[in-house]
N, C-alpha and C positions, 0 to 999 in steps of 0.2 A: 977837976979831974974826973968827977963821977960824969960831969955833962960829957967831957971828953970821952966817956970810956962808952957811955950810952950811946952817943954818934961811931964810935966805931963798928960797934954790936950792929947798931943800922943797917952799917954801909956794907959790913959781911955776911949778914941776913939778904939784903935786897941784891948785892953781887950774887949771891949763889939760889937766890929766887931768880933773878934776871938770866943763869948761867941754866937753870931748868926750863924757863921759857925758853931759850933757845934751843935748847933739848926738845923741847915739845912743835917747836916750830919747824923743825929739820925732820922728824915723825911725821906729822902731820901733812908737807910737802909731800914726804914720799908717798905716805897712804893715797894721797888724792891724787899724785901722777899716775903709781902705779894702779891702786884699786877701784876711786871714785872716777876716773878721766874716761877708765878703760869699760865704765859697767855702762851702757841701757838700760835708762830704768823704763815701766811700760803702764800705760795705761787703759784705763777699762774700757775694748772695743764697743764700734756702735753694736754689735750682734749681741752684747751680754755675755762676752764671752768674763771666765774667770781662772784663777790658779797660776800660780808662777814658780814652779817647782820649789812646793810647800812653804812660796812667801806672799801667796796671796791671804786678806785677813777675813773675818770668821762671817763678814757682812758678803763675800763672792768675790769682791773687790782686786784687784794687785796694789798692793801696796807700795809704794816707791820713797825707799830709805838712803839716805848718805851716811855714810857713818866711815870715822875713822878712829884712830889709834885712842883711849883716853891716858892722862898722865894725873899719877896721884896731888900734883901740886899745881893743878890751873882748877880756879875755882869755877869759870864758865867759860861755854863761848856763843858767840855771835856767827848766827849763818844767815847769808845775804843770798837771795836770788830773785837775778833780774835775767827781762827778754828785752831784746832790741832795744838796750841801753836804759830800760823803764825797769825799775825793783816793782817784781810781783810781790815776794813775800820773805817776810824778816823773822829769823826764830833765835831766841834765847834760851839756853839749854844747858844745866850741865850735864848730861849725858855726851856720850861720846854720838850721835845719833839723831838725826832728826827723820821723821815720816813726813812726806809730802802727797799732795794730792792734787795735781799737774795735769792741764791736757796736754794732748801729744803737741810739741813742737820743741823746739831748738833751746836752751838756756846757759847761764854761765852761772857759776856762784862763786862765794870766798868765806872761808873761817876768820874770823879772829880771838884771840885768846885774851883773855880778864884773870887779873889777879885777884887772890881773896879781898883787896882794896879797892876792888872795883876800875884797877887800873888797867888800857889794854895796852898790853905787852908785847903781842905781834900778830901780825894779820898776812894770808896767804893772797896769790896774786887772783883773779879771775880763773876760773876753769869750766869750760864748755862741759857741756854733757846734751842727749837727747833723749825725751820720751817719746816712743812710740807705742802705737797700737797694738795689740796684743790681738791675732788674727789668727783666725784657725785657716787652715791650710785646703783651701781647694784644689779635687784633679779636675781635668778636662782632656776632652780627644782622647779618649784613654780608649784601646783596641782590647778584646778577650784575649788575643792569641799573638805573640811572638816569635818568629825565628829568626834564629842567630845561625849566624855559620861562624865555627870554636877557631877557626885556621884565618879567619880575618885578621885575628889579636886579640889582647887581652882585656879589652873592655868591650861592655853593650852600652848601647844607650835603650833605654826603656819606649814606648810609645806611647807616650803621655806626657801632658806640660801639665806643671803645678804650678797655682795661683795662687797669693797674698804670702810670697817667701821671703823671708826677714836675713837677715849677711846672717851666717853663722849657725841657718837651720841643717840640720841632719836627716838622713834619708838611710833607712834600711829596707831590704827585704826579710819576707820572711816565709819560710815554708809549712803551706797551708797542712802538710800531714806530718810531716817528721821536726817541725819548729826549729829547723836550723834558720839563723839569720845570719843575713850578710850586708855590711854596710858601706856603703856607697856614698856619693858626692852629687852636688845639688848644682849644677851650672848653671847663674843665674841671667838671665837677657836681658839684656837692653844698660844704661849707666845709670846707680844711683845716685843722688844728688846727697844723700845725707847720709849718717851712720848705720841703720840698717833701713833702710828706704826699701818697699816693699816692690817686690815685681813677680817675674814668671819664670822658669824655670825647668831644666827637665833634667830627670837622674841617669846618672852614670856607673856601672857595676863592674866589678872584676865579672868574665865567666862565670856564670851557675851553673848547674847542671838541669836540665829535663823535670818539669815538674811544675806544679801549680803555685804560685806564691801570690804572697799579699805587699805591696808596698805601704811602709809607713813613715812620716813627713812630722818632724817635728821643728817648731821653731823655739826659738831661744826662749820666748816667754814661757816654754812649755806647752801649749798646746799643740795638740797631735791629731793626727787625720792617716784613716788608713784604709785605700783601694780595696775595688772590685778584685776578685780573686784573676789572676792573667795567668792565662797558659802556658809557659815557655817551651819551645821545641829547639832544641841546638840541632845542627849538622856540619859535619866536614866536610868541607867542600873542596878540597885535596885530596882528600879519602875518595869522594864520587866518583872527582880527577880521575883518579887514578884507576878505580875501580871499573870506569869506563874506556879508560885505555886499554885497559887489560881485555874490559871485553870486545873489543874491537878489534884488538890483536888475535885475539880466538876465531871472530869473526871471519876477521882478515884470513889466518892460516885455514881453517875450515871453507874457507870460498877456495883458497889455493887450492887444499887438498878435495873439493868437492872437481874442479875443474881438470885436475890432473885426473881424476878416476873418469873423469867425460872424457879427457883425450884419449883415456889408456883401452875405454870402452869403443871409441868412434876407430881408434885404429886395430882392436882387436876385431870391428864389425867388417873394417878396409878388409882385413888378412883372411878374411873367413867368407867374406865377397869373393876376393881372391880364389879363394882354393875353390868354391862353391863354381866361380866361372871355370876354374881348371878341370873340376872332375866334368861339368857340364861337358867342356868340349871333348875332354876326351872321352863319353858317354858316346858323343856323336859320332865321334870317330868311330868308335867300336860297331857302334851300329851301322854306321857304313861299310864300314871291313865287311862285318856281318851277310846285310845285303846283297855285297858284291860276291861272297862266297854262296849265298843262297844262291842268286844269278849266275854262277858259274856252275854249282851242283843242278840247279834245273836244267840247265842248257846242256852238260852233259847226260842226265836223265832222258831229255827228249831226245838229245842224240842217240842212246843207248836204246830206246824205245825206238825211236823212228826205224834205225838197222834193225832189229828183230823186229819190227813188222815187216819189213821191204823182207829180210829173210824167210820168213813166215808163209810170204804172200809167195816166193820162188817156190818154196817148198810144195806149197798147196798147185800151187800151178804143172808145176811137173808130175806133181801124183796123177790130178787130175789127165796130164796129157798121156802119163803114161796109161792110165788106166783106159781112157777111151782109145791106144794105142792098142794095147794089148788084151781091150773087153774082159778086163779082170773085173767080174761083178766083185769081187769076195772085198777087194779093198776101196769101191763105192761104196760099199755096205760099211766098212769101218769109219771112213771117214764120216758118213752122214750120222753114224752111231756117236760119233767125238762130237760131232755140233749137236745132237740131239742131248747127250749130256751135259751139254755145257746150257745148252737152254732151261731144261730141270733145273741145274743146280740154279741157275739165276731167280728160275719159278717158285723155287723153295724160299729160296732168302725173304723173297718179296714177301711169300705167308709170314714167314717169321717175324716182318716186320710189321704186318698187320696184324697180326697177334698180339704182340708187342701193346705194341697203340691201344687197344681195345682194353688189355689188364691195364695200363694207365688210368683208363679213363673209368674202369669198373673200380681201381682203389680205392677213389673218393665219392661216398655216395652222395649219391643226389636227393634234396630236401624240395619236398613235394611245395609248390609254391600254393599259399592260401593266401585267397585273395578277403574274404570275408574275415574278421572274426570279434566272436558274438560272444559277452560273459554277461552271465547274472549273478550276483552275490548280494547275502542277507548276511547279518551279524550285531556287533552289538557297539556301540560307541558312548561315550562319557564326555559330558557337557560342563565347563571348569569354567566359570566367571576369570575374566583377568583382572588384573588390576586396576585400569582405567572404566571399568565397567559400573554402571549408575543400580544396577541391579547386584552388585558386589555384597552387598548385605542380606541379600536372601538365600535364602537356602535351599537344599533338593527338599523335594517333596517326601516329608516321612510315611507318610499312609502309603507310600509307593516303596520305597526303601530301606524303613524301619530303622532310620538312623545310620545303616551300615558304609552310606558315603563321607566324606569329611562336609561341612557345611556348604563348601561353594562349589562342588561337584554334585554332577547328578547323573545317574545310566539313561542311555537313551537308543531303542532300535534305529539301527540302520540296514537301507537297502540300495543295490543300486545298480545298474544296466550298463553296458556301455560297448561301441563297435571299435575295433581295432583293425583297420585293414592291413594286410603285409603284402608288400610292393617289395622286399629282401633289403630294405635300406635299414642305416645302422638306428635311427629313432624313423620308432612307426609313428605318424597322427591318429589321432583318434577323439572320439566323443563320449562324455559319460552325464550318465544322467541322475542324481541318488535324491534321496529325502530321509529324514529323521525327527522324533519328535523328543522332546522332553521336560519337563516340570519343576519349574523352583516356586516356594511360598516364603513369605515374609508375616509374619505376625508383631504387631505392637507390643512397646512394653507393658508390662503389668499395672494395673489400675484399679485402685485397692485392695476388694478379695478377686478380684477377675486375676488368672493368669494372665490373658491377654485383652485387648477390648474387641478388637479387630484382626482378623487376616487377609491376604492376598496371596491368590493362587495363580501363576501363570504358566501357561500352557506354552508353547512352542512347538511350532507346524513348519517346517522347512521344506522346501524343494529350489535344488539348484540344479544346473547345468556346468560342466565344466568345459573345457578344450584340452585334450591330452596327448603328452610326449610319453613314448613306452621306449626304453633304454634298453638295450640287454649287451651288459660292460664285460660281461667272460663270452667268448668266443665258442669255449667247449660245450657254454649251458644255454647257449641262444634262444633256446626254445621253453627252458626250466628256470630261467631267474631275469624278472626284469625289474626296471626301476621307472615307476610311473610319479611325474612332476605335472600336476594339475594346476587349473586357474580360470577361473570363471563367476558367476555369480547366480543370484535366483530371489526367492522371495519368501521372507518369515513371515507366518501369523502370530499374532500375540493376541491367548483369549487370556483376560484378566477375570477373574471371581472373587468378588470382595463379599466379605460374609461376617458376623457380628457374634461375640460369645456370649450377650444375652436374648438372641433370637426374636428382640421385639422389632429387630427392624430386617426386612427382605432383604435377600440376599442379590449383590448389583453385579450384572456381568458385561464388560465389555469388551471391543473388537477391533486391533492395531493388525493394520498391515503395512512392511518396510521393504524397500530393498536393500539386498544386501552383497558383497564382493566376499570371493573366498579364494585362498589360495593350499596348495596342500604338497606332499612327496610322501610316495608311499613304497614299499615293495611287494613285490608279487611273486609267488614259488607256484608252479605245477609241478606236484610232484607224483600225478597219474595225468595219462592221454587228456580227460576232461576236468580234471578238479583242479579247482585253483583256489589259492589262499592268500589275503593281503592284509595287512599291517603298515598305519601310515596316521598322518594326523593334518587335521583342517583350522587353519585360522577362520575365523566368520569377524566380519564387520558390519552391524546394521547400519543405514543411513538412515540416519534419521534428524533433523534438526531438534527435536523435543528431549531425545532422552539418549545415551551416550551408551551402548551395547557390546562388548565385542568378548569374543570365546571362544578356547581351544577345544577341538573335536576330535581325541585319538580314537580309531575305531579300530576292528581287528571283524573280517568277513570271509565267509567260504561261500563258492559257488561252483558252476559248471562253467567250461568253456568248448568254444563249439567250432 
């Protein structure tokens, strides 16, 4: 009875150990359909790449683990994996879990379950699985700048292909100033041959809005890669549509209404031609009537006239006959007295009109013509360095001046001749002849206790000739205000005097002569018979190849005029 009761304990023990094994074996199916079938596990690319969303281990590595359900009453199990019908590698384990360390290819494995007897109890069928490469994510062809047009529909496609894409990688944007993201779909080219077989691909996005973003690509291993910054631009191109029809139609009615105001203009110009030829003719008309009434009032004038002279001439004729008829001297005498009046009064008129004529012609007097005329003027003029002048740095002569000019001016006499003939035209010719001298020095800078070491003194000897136009622009003052525009040239001396502040060495002088062009405008007042007064001013330019001269010369002169 005890051996009996022992075999039954057995056989209800190993039933209901037997009855967990299959418990564990219906677990374990499912895990590995559901969980191990469905996972890629990945291995470590040739780039070194690492990480697998925080299952890669502490050496950089990806770890690739199978792991299912464990049950309190299987003491181990057996996991089998083989490639192309060949077992690479065998693990015994009682952990629910095994670590591999697998290059990328294709494989199958199966669990079996061990009792704490060491007995195996049941074993699962084959189950594929794949490792792959764990690949970071390359762009290419990738453009700065985008536009979309919003009214196409609701997706863009980016301009960019993405290299080394694994099934299952993810694509966001994200915006480079305000970090909104928006995530998008990776469509991948070409067929893969395996579970995530790597290829190329390019993203797909709902509308974004305007603005700079960054795309970022990650694949299932975890590894991520994220774009050059892209510019997006949207536009509506319904909206343009439209915007452009509209202006068109503006266009459109604005050419209408520009064209209607041309015809409304060409026939107001018809109607106005019209009336213009209407009043024309009847102008002409008038003045025909006109004509025809002057030619009928003359024609009866000289009829009117012709009868009182024929009557006139009766008259006269019968006096006459009667008079030599009747030797009445007394109305010979009258009548000769009527024509001897009527001759006076004719003789009168005549004075009167030569009278007449005479106060005409004494109204407006007459301007003695001068054929000659001769001016001499002296005065005073000031010599101003211009700007482009090589002598710009020197100064007026102080021993002559006592400082009172500014540095690049200097006073200088002026005098000058000149003939004016008047022929009554509105600009006289004439010639003028003038000369002026004046002085600027330059001294060195200072040299130890010396104020200076050295200076130079230059002298300037001018005489020119000019050619001149004499203006006189008021009509009332022809003879008291004119406006003289010269231009000619002549010839500078330059004596130079260089002289030393410690007196051990002679003093060196020497002797330039230039030709030079001047131009000038001046004005002139007589405001007595002979005195005349002018104010006016002279550009000078030396020629010279050596040294670069030029200076303005306002002068202010009184002379006589002859």
């Amino acid at each position: 009875m005890e051996n009996d009761g022992w075999k039954m304990t057995q056989m209800i023990f190993l039933r209901g150990f037997s009855n967990r094994l299959k418990k564990i074996q219906i677990i374990l199916l499912l895990l590995l359909c559901t969980g191990v079938c469905s996972t890629t596990l990945f291995a470590q690319s040739g780039a070194g790449s690492s990480g697998n969303s925080g299952n890669s281990g502490s050496s950089g590595k990806f770890r690739q683990r199978l792991e299912w359900s464990a049950d309190k009453n299987a003491f181990e199990y057996k996991v089998e994996v083989r490639s192309g019908g060949k077992t690479v590698q065998t693990f015994t384990t009682s952990d629910n879990f095994v670590n591999l360390n697998l290059p990328a290819g294709n494989y199958e494995y199966r669990v079996s379950v061990y009792d704490f007897l060491g007995r195996e109890q049941d074993v699962s069928g084959w189950q594929k699985f794949e490792i792959s490469k764990a690949n970071l994510p390359v762009f290419n062809n990738m453009e700065k700048t985008a536009d979309f047009d919003v009214a196409a529909g609701d997706k863009i496609t980016l301009p960019v292909e993405v290299d080394n894409i694994s099934a299952g990688a993810k694509v966001t944007l994200v915006n480079t100033k305000t970090g909104e993201t928006v995530a998008g779909a990776l469509v991948i080219q070409g067929a893969a041959t395996g579970m995530s077989e790597i290829g190329t691909a390019h993203a797909e996005f709902p509308v974004v809005s305007a603005g700079e973003w960054k795309l970022v690509v990650t694949n299932p291993s975890g590894l991520s890669a994220e774009s050059a910054a892209i510019t997006i631009k949207t536009y509506d191109s319904k909206a343009i549509a439209l915007a452009k029809a509209e202006e068109e139609k503006r266009a459109a009615e604005e050419a209408a209404r520009l064209e209607a105001a041309r015809l409304e203009a060409e026939e107001a110009a018809r109607l106005e031609a019209e009336e213009a030829a209407r009043l024309e003719a009847a102008r002409l008309e008038a003045e025909e009537a006109a004509r025809l009434e002057a030619e009928r009032l003359e024609a009866e004038r000289l009829a009117e006239l012709s009868a009182q002279a024929e009557a006139e001439q009766t008259t006269d004729s019968s006096l006459r006959d009667e008079a030599e008829q009747n030797s009445d001297s007394s109305l010979r005498d009258e009548v000769e007295a009527i024509h001897s009046n009527e001759d006076l009064a004719e003789s009168e008129d005549l004075s009167d009109d030569l009278a007449e004529s005479e106060d005409l012609e004494d109204s407006e007097p007459r301007r003695p013509s001068r054929i000659i005329g001769f001016e001499a003027k002296v005065g005073a003029s000031l010599a101003a360095n211009l700007f482009d002048s090589d002598i710009l740095k020197t100064k007026n002569y102080d021993t002559l001046t006592s400082g009172a000019f500014p540095a690049n001016i200097t006073p200088a006499p002026y005098a000058a001749l000149s003939i004016v003939p008047d022929f009554g035209w509105f600009i006289k010719p004439g010639l003028e002849a003038s000369g002026e001298m004046f002085f600027f020095e330059y001294r060195s800078p200072s040299f130890a206790s010396k104020p200076w070491e050295y200076r130079q003194k230059f002298t300037f000897t001018v005489i020119q000739a000019n050619l001149l136009a004499q203006i006189s622009p008021i009509k009332k003052f022809r003879d008291k205000f004119f406006i003289n525009v010269k231009a000619g040239g002549g010839l500078v001396s330059i004596k130079m005097q260089t002289g030393y502040y410690s007196n051990e060495r002679d003093e060196i002088t020497q002797g330039f002569m230039y030709p030079k062009l001047n131009a000038g405008l001046s004005v002139e007042l007589v405001p007595l018979k002979h005195l005349v007064i002018e104010a006016g001013a002279d550009y000078n330019k030396v020629l010279s190849s050596k040294v670069n001269i030029s200076y303005l010369m306002p002068y202010l002169v009184m002379g006589a005029r002859f």
